[in-house]
LOLUMVO-923010 format. One record per residue: x, y, z of N, C-alpha, C, O in turn; residue number from 1. Coordinates in nm, 2 decimals. Layout:
<sites>
+--------+--------+--------+--------+--------+--------+--------+--------+--------+--------+--------+--------+-----+
:    nc1 :    nc2 :    nc3 :   cac1 :   cac2 :   cac3 :    cc1 :    cc2 :    cc3 :    oc1 :    oc2 :    oc3 : num :
+--------+--------+--------+--------+--------+--------+--------+--------+--------+--------+--------+--------+-----+
:      X :      Y :      Z :      X :      Y :      Z :      X :      Y :      Z :      X :      Y :      Z : NUM :
...
+--------+--------+--------+--------+--------+--------+--------+--------+--------+--------+--------+--------+-----+
</sites>
This chain:
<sites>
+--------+--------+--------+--------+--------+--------+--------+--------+--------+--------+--------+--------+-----+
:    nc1 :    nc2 :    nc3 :   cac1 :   cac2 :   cac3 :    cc1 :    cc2 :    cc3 :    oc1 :    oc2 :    oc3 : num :
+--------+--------+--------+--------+--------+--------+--------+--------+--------+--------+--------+--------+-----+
:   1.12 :  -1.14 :   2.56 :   1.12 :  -1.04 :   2.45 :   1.03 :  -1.09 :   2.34 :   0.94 :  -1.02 :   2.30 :   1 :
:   1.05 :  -1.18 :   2.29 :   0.97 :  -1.29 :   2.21 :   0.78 :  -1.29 :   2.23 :   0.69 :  -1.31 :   2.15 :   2 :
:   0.77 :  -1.28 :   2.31 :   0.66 :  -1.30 :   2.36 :   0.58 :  -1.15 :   2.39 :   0.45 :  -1.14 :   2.39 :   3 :
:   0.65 :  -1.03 :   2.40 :   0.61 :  -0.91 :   2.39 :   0.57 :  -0.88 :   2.24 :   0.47 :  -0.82 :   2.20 :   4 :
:   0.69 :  -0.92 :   2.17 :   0.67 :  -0.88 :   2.03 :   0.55 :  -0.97 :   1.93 :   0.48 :  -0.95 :   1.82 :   5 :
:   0.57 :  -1.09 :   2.05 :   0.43 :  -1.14 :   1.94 :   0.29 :  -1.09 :   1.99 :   0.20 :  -1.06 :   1.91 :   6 :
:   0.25 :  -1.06 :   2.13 :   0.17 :  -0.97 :   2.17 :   0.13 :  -0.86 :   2.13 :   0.01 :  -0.83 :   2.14 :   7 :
:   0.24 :  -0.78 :   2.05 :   0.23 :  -0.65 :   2.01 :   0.21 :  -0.68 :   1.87 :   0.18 :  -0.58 :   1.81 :   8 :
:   0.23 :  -0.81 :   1.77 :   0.16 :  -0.80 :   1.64 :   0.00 :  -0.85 :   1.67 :  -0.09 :  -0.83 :   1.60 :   9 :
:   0.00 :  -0.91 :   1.78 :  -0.17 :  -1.00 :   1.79 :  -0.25 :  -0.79 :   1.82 :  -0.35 :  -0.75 :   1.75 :  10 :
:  -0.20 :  -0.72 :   1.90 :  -0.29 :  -0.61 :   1.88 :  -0.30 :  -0.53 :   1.79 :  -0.40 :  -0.45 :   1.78 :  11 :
:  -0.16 :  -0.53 :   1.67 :  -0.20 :  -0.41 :   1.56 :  -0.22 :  -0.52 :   1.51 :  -0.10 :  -0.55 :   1.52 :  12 :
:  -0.28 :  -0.64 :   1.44 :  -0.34 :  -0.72 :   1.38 :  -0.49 :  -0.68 :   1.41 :  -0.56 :  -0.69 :   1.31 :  13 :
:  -0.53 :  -0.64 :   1.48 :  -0.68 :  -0.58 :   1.48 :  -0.70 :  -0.53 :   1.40 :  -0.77 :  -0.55 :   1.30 :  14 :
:  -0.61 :  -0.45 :   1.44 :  -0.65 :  -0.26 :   1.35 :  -0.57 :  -0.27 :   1.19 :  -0.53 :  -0.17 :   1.14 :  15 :
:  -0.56 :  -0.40 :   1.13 :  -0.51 :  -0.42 :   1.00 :  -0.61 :  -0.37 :   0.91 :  -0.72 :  -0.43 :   0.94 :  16 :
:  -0.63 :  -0.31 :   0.81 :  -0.70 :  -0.30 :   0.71 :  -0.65 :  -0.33 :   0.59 :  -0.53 :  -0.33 :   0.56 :  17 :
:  -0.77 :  -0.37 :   0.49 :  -0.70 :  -0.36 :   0.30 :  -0.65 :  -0.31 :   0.28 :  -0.70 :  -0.21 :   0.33 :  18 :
:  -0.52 :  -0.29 :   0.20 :  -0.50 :  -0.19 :   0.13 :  -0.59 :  -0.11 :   0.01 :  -0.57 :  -0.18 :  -0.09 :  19 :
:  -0.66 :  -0.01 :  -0.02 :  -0.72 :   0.03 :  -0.15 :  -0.65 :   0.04 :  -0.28 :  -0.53 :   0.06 :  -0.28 :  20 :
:  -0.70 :   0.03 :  -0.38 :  -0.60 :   0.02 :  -0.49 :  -0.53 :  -0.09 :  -0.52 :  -0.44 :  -0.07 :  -0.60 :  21 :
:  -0.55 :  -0.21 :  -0.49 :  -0.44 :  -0.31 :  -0.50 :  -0.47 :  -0.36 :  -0.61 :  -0.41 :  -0.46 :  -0.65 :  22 :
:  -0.56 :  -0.32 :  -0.68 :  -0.56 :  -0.40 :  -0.84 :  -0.45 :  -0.24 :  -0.95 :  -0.44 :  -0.23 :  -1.07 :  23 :
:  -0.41 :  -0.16 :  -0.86 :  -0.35 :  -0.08 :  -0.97 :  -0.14 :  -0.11 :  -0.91 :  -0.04 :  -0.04 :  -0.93 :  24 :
:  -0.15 :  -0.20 :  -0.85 :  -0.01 :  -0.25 :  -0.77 :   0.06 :  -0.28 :  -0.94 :   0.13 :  -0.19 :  -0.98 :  25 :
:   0.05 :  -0.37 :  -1.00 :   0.16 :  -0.40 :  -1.09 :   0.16 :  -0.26 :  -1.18 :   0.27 :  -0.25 :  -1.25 :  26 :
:   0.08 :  -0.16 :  -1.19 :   0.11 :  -0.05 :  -1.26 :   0.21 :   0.07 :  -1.18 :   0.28 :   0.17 :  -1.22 :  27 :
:   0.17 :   0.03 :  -1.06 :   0.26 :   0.10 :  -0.94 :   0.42 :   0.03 :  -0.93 :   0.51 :   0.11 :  -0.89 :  28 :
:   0.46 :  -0.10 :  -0.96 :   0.58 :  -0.16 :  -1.00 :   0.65 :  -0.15 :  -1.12 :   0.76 :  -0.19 :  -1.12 :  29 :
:   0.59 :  -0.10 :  -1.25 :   0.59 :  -0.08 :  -1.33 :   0.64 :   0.11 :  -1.39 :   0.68 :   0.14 :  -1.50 :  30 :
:   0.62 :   0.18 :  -1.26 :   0.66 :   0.27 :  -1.24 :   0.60 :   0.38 :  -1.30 :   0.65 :   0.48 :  -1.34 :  31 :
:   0.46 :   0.34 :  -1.30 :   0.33 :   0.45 :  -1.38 :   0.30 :   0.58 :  -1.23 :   0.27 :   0.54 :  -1.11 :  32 :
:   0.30 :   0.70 :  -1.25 :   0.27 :   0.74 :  -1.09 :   0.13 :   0.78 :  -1.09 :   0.09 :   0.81 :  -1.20 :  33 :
:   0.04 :   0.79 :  -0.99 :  -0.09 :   0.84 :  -1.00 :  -0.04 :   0.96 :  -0.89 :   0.07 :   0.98 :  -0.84 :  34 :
:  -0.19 :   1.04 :  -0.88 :  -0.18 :   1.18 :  -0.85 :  -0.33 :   1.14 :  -0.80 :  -0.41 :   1.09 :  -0.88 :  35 :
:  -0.36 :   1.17 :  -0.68 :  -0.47 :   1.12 :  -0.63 :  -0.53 :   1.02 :  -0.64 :  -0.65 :   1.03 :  -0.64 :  36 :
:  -0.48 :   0.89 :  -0.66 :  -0.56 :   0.80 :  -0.72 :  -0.60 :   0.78 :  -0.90 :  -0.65 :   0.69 :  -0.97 :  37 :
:  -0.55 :   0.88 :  -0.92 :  -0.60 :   0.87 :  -1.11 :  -0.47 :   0.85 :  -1.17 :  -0.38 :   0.89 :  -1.09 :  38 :
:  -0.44 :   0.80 :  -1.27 :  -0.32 :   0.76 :  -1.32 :  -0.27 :   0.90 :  -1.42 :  -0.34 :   0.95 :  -1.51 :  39 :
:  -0.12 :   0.94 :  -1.36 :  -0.08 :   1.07 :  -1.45 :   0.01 :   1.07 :  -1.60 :   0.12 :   1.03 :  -1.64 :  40 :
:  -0.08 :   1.11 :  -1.65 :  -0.02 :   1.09 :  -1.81 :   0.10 :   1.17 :  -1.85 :   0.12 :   1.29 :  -1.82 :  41 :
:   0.16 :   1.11 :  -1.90 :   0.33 :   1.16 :  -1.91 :   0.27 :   1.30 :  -2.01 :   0.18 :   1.27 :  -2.09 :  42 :
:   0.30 :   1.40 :  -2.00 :   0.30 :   1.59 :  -2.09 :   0.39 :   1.54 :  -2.21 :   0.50 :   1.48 :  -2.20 :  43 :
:   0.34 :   1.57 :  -2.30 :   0.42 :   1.66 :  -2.42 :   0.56 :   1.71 :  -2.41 :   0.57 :   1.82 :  -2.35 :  44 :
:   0.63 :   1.67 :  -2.44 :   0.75 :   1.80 :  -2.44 :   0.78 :   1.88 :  -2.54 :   0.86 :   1.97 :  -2.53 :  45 :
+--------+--------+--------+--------+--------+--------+--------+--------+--------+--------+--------+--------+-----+
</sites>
C-alpha cells in the first residue's frame, strides 16, 4: 500500500505547478477578498 501511494505522489508531482498570486497570500490570510484577481474594496455603507 505504501509503495502505491508513493508511486501515485512521484506521478502527480509532474503535473505540479506554482501557485499564481503567492505574493498576495498574507493579504489572503489576513482576510482581504479579491474578485478576479484584483483586491475588493470594502463599499460605503
Amino acid at each position: 500500500m505504501l509503495t502505491m501511494v508513493f508511486k501515485l505522489c512521484l506521478s502527480a508531482q509532474q503535473r505540479w505547478r506554482k501557485l499564481n498570486g503567492q505574493d498576495h497570500l498574507a493579504e489572503v490570510i489576513e482576510g482581504i477578498n479579491f474578485v478576479d484577481g484584483i483586491k475588493k474594496e470594502k463599499e460605503a455603507a
